[in-house]
Every structure is written in C-alpha cells, then in structure tokens.
LUMSE-542476 format. One record per residue: x negated, y negated, z negated of N, C-alpha, C in turn; residue number from 1. Coordinates in steps of 0.001 Angstrom, whole numbers, plus 500000, padded with zeros to 6 digits. Example, Ala and Ser with C-alpha at 12.3 -4.5 7.8 and 13.67 -1.06 7.14 Angstrom:
BEGIN
      npx      npy      npz     capx     capy     capz      cpx      cpy      cpz     i
   486810   505690   492200   487700   504500   492200   486800   503300   492200     1
   487150   502250   492920   486330   501060   492860   487100   499970   492130     2
//
This chain:
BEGIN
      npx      npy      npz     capx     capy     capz      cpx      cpy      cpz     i
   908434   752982   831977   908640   751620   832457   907351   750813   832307     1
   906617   750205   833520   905738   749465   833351   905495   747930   832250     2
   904640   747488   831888   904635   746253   831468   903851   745601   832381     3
   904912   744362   832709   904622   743403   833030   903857   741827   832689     4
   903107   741766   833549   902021   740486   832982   901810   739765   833820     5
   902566   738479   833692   902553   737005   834657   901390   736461   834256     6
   900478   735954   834944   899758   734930   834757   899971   733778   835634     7
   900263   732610   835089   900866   731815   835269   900880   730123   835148     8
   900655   728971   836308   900236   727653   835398   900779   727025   836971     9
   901114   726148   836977   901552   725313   838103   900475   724790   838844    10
   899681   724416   837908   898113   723357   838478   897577   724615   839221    11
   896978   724114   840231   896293   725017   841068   894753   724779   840500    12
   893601   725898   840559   892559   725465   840346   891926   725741   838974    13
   892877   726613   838147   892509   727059   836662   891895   728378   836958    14
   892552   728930   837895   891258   730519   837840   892467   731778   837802    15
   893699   731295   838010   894474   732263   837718   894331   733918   838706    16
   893763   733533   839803   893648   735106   840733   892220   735689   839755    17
   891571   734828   839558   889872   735581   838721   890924   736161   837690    18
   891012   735874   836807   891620   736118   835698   892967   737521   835809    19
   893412   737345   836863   894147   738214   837123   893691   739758   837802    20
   892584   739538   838793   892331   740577   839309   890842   741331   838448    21
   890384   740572   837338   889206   741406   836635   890396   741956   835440    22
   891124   741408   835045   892068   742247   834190   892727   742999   834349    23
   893138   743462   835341   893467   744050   836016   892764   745045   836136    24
   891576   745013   836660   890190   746419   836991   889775   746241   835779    25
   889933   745711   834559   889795   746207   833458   890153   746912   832460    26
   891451   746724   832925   892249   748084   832071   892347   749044   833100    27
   892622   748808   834355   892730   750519   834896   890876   751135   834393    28
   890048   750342   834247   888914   750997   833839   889137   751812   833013    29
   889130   751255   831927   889448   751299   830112   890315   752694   830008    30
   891521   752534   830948   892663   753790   830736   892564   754907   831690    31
   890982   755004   832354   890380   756340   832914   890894   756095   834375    32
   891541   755501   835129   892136   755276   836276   891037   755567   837480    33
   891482   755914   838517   890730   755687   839499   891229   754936   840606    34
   890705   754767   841819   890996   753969   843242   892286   755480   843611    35
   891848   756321   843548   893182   757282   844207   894340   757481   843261    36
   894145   757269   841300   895223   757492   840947   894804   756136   839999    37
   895343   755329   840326   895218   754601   838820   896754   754090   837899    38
   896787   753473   836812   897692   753408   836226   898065   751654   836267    39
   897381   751037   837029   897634   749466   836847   897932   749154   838606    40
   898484   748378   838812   899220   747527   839851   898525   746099   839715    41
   898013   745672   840812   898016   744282   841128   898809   743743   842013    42
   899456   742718   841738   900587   741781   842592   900213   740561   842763    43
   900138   739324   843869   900097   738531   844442   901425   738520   845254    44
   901565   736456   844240   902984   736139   844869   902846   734933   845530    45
   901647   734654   845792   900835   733679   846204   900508   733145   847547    46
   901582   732416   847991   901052   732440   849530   899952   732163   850022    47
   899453   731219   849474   898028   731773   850195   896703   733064   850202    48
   897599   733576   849203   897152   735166   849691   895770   735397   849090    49
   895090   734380   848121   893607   734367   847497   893227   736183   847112    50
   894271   736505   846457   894136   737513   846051   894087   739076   846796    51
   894777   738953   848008   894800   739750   849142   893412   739324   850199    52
   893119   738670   850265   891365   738468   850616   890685   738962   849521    53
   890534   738929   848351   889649   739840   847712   889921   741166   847686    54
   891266   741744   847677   891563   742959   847465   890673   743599   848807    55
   891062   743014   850196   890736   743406   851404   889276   743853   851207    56
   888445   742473   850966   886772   742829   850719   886643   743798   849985    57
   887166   744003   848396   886861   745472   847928   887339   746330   848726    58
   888102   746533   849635   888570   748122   850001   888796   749004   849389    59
   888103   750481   849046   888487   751292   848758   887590   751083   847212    60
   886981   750370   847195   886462   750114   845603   887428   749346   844749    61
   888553   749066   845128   889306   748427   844216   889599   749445   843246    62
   889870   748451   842118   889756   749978   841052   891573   750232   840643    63
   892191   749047   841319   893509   749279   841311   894464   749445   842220    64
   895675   749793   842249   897012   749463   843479   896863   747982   843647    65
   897173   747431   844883   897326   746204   845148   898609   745901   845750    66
   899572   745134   845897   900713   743886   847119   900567   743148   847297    67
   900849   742556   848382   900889   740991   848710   902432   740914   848569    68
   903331   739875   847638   904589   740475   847821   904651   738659   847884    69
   904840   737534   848681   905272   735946   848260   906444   735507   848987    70
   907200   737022   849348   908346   736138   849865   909459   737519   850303    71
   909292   737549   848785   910560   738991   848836   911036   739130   847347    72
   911680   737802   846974   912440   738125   845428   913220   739453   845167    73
   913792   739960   846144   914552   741249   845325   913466   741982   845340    74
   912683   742525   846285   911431   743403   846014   910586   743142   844109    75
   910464   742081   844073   909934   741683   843117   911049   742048   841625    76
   912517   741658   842040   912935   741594   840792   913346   743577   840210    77
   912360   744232   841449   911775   745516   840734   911232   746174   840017    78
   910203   745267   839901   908857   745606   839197   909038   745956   838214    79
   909653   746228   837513   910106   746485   835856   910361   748218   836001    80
   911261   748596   837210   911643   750117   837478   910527   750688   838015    81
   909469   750352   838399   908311   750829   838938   907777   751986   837791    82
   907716   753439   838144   907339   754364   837263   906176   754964   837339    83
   905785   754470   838641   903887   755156   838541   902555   754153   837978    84
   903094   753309   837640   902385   752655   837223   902980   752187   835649    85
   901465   751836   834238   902205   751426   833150   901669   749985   832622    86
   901018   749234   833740   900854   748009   833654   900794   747341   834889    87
   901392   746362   834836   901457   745572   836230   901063   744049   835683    88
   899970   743050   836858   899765   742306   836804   899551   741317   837494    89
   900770   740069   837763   901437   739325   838743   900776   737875   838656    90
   899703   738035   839640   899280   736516   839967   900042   735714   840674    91
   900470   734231   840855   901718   733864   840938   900962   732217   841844    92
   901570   731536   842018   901805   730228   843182   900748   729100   841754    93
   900196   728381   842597   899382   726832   841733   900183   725987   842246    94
   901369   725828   842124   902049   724692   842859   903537   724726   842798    95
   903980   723717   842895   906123   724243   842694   906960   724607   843951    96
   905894   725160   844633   906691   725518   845485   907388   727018   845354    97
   907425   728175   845979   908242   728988   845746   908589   729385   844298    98
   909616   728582   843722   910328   728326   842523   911162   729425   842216    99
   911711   730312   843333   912802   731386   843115   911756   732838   842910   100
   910636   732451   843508   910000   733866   843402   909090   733774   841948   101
   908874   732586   841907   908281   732276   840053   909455   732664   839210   102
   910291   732374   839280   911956   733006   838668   911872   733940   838332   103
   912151   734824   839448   912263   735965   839843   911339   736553   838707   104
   910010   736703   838956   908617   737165   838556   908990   737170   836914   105
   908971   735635   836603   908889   735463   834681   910384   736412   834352   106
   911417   736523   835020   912866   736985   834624   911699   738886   834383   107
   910824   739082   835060   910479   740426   834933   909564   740258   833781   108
   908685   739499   833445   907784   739418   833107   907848   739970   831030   109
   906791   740849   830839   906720   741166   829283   906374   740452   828196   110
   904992   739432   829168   904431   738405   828839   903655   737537   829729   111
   903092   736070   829620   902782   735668   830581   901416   734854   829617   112
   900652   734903   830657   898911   734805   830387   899215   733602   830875   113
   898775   731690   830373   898307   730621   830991   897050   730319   830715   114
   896390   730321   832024   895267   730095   831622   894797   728293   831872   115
   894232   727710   831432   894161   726531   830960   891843   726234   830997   116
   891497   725459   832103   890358   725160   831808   890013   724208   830695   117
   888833   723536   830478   888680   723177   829220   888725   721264   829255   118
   889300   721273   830229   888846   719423   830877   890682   718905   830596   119
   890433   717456   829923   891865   716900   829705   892833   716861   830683   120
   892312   716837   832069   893368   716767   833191   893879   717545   833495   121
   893447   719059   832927   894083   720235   832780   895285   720580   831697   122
   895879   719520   830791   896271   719514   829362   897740   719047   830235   123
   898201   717976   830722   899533   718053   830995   899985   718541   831911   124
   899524   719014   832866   899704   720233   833808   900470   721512   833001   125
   899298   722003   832755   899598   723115   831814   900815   723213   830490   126
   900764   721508   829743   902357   721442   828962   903354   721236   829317   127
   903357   720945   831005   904636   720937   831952   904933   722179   832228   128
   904142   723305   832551   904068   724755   833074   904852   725268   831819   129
   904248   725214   830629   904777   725807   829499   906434   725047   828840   130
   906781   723944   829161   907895   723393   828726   908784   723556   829495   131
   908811   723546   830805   909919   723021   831781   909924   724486   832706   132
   908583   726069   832726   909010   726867   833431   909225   727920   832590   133
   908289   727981   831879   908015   729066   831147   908782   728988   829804   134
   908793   728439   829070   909455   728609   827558   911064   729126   828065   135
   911606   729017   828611   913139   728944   829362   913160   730147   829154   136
   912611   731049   829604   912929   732249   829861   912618   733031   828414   137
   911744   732714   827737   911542   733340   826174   911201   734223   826146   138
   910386   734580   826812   909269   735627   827403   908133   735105   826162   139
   907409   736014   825481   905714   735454   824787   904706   735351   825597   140
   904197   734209   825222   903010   733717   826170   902188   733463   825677   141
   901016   733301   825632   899763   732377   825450   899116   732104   826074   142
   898214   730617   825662   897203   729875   826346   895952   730882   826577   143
   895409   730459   827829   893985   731011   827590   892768   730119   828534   144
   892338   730066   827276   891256   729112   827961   890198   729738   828589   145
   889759   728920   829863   889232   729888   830875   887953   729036   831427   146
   886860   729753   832182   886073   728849   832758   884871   727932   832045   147
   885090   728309   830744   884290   727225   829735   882799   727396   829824   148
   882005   726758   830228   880966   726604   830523   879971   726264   829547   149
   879044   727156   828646   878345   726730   827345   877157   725747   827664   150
   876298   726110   828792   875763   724897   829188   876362   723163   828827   151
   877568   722936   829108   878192   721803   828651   878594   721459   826933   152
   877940   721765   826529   877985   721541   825284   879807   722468   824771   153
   879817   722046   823390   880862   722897   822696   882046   721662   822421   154
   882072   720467   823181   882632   719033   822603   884349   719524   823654   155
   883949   720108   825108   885193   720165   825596   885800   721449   825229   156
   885084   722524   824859   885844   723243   824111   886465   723439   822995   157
   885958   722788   822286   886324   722183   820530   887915   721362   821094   158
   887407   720231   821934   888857   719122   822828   889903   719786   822532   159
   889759   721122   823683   891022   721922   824336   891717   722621   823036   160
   890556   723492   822019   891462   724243   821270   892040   722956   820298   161
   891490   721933   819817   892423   720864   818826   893997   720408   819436   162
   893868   720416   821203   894947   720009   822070   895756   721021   822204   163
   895417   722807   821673   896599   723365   821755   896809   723922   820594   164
   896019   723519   819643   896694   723212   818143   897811   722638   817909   165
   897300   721298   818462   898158   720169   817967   899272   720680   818691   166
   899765   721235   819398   900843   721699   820410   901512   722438   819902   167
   900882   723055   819009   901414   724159   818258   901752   725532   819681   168
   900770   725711   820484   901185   726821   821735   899937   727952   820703   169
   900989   728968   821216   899932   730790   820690   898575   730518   821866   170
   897523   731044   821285   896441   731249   822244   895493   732269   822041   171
   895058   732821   823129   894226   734300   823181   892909   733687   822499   172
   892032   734389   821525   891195   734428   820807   890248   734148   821539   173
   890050   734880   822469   889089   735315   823517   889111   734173   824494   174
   887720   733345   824894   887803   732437   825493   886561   733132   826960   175
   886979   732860   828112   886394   733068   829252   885292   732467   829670   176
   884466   732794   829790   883204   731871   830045   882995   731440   831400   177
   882600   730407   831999   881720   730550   833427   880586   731192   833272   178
   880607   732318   834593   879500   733266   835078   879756   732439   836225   179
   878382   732361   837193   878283   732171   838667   878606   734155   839146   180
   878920   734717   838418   879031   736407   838989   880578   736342   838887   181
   881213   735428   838478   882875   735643   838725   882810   734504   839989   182
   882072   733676   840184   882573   732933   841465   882144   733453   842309   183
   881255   734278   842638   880387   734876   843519   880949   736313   844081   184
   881913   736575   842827   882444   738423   842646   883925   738351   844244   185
   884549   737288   844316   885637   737383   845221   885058   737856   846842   186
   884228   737170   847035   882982   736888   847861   882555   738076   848636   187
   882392   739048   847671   881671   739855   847712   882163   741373   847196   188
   883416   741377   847207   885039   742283   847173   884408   743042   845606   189
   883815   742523   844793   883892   743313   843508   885077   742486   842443   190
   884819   743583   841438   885546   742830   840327   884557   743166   839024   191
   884930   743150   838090   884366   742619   836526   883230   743368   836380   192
   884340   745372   836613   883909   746607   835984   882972   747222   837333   193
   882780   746492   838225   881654   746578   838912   880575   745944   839390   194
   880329   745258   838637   879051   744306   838163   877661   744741   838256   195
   876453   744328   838444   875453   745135   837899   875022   745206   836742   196
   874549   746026   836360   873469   746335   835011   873126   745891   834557   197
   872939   744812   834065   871842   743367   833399   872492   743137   832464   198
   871654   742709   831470   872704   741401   830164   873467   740688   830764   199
   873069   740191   831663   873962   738672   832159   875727   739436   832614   200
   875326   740460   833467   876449   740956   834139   877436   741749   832449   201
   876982   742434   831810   877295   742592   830557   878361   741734   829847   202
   877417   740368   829470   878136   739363   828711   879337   738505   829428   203
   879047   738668   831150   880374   738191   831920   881302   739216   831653   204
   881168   740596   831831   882558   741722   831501   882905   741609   830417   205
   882158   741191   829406   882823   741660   827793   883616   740081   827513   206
   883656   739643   828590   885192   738363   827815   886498   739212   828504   207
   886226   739693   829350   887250   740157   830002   887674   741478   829211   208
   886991   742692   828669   887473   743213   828133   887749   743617   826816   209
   887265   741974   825864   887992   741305   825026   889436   741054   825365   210
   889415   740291   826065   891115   740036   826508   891913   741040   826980   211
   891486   741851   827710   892625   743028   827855   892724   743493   826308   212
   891979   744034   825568   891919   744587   824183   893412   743303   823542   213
   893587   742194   823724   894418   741321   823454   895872   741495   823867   214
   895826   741576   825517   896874   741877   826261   897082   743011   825824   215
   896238   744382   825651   897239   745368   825542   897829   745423   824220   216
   897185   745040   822761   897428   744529   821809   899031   744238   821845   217
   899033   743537   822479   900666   743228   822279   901524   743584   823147   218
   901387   745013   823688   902282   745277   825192   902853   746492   824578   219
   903159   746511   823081   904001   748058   822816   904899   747562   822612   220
   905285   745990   821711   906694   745850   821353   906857   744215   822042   221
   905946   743761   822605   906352   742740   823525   905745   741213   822590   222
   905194   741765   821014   904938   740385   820484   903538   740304   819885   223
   902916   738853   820705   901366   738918   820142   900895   739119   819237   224
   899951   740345   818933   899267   740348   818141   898172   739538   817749   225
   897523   738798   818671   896339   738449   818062   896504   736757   819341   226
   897379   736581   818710   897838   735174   819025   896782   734313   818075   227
   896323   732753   818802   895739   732193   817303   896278   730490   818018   228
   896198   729366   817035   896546   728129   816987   895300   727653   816491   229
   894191   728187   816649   892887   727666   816301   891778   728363   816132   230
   890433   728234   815274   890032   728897   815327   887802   729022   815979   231
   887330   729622   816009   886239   729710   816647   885937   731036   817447   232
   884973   731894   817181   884811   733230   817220   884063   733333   818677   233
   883649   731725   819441   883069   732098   820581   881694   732042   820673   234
   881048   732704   820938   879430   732651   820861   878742   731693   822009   235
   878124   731433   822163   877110   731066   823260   876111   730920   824029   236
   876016   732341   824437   874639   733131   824902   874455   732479   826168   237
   872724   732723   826290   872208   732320   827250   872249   732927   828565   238
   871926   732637   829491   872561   733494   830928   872566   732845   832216   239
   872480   733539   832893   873018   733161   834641   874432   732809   834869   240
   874088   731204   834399   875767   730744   834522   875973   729377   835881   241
//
C-alpha cells in the first residue's frame, strides 16, 4: 500500500507544485528508481495544471510516474490501493475551489506537507488552511517553511518560526531556501536531482533531500518524527540566489 503525501495550503503562491515535484524526484532518486520503473507517483489535482506543464517539459527525464487527475474524485479516492507504487505525492488547488476533490485527496492522505513562505501575509492564510481544512480530518501535518531567501536577512525567518511556535503547529526542521535554479528548473522541464554540478546547484538539492529524509522519517507508522515547534539548524550560505 502506497503512502500518501498531500501538500497542501489554500493561498495560492507558496510554492506548493516546486515543493511537490523536487520531492518527489527526490525520493524516487534516493530509492534507486528510474523513468521506466520507479517507485514514486506524482499527482496534480490542480486545475490549472502547473504541474502537468512541467512534467510535459521534462518528458522522458522525469524521474517519476506522473497524472493530471482535477476532476475525478472517485479516481482519486484510490490512491491508497495503488500497488506499484510506495509513495505518492498529491499537489493540490491554491484556492477553495474544488473542495470535494481536496476532500477526497486529505480523506487519502498519510500526511500532509503545508508549506508556508516566510512573509506575515502568508500567516492567516495558512492558519485558515490548517484549522478549518486540514485538522478535520486528523491526518499529521506539518508546516514547512519554504522560499526563504538568506539574502534578506534572518528577521523574517526568525518572524515565521516564533508565529508557528506561538501556534503551537508541528514543523519540518528543514527550511527551503530560494535558489533562482528552482524558479528557473519548471522552465526548463528539470527537477532538483537533475541540476548541474556546482556548489550552488548542490546546496539548492540538499534542502530538498533534507526534507524527504523528514517525510520518509515518518511514513512507517504515520507519526512525525522529526516534527519541531522551534528551533534553528538553518545555515546561510552564499550562492546564486
């Protein structure tokens, strides 16, 4: 039986397809997979389809299975019986609109990834996502802060983790940096684990496969391991950001 992994936030504009489709080609990396057999699934429930334009540009370099599935709840409320695959990972709608297929999705879901940028206008968005869609279902989740840009000093990242302290919400250790090579990567049909060679390209993959090391962490019995409510542990190297 596969595990399932929603990533998930109502606000449009947090990064949820990036986030979804390098984690994605990061564990089928990690777990030896290839483009002809791999062990991870990517899903898009997303009508506008962000994620099925990148899949398209990679082609046959995708390092995973891909669907476009945004308007087929019983198809979806499958995903759990799916046996060729042992991780699946469901990028989902920035917006309230298809509400039955977000349903649908979290009713499958093992756990659900929110990812959360580091700016205050991103803070009640994201505690509406987590109160009113997500907690309901009692699925484990955590925050993940995404996009954080070290150039900008350490004042809005310090902000965000005190704001999901004080919240008392679980959050992934592992904080995502801005690379201009993840805005540039959709573009240009790659993902994480096909990057080039350089430090720079380096220090953009290794947040990402920090966080899978997280996600899979807690995908044997369904409860985070390496959840935190605070905390530091992020560095801030120099780079092509």
């Amino acid at each position: 039986m596969a595990y399932v992994h929603v990533i998930a936030n109502q606000k449009g504009g947090v990064g949820k397809t990036t986030v979804t489709v390098n984690l994605a080609a990061v564990v089928a990396d990690t777990m030896g997979g290839t483009p002809d057999d791999t062990p991870v699934l990517g899903v898009s429930t997303d009508p506008q389809a962000s994620m099925l334009e990148w899949a398209t540009r990679a082609g046959d370099a995708l390092p995973f299975d891909f669907e476009q599935c945004s308007d087929n709840p019983e198809l979806l409320s499958k995903l759990k019986r799916i046996k060729k695959y042992t991780h699946i990972f469901v990028d989902t709608p920035g917006s309230l609109d298809k509400e039955e297929i977000l349903r649908v999705v979290l009713e499958q879901a093992d756990d659900v990834i929110i990812p959360i940028e580091p700016e205050p206008l991103a803070f009640s968005p994201a505690a509406r996502s987590i109160e009113k869609v997500i907690k309901p279902f009692g699925k484990p989740w955590r925050v993940l802060i995404n996009n954080w840009d070290p150039r900008d000093g350490e004042a809005d990242l310090e902000q965000t983790k005190g704001y999901v302290a004080a919240k008392r919400f679980p959050r992934f250790n592992t904080v995502i940096r801005h690379y201009k090579l993840h805005t540039r990567a959709s573009a240009e049909g790659m993902t994480v684990v096909q990057y080039p060679k350089n430090r720079v390209a380096l220090e953009a993959r290794q947040d990402f496969f920090k966080l899978a090391l997280e996600v899979l962490g807690g995908s044997s019995d369904g409860v985070p391991k390496h959840a935190s409510d605070g905390g530091n542990g992020v560095s801030t190297p120099a780079g092509d950001r």
